[in-house]
N, C-alpha and C positions, 0 to 999 in steps of 0.2 A: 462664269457669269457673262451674260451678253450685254451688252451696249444698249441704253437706253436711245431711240429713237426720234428725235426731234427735228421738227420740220420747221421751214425759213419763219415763216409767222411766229410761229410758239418760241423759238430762240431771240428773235427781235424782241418779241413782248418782255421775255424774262431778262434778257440784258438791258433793254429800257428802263423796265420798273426797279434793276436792283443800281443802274445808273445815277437813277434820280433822286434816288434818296440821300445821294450825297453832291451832286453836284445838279447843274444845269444845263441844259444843251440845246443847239438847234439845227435840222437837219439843214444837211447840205447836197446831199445825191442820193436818190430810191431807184433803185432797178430790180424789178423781180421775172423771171425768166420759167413760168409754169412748166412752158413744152423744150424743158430742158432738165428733166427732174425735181424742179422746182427749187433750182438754183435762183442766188441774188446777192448783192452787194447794199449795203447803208453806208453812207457815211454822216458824219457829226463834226459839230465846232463844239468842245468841250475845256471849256479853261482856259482859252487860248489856243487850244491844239486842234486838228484835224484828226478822227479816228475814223479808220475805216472797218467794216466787218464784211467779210468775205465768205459766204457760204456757198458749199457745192454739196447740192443733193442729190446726188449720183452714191457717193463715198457717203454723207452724213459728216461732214468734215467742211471746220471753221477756221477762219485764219484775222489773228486781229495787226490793225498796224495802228501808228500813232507818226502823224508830222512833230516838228521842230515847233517850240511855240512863239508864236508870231504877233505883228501887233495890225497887221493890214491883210497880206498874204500869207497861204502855206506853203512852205516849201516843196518842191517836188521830189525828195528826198521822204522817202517812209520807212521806218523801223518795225521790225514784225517783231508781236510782243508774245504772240500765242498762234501756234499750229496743231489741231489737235481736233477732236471732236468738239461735237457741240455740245454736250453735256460737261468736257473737258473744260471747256468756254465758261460757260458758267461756273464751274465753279473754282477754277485757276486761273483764267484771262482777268477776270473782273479784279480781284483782289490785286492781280499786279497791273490793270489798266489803271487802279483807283493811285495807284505805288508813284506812277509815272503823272499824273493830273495834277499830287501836290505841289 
């Protein structure tokens, strides 16, 4: 079976909308990078926390992190919660991003 195919847009959207149904967030850094596969980086203030998503569209491979939760600052210390594809992301990042937000 081959690997399903999702590019930086379509992975933001569906990590967005399955984020929001349980929590709230606000962005904190966009970068998207077309003429480079259409690689890009998000990041989030979710709960207190900082989460960051990492995508390289070269490979189709996601990487999630999560700061220390804070009450002013994030710390510069990041924990990677999920390396894997982006379809991976979806559907085992989320569930254990949602793990670490309570």
């Amino acid at each position: 079976m081959t690997e399903t195919r999702i590019d930086f847009s379509e992975l933001i959207s569906r990590f967005e909308n399955a984020v929001q149904t349980d929590f709230k967030f606000e962005l904190l850094e966009f970068h998207y990078v077309p003429y480079s596969f259409g690689s890009g980086m998000k990041a989030y203030r979710i709960n207190g926390r900082a989460v960051k998503l990492v995508y390289d569209g070269r490979d189709y491979l996601a990487t999630l992190y999560i700061s220390e939760k804070h009450i002013t600052y994030s710390r510069a210390e990041w924990t990677e919660i999920f390396s894997g594809t982006a379809s991976g992301l979806l559907a085992e990042g989320i569930p254990g991003l949602k793990i670490y937000l309570v």
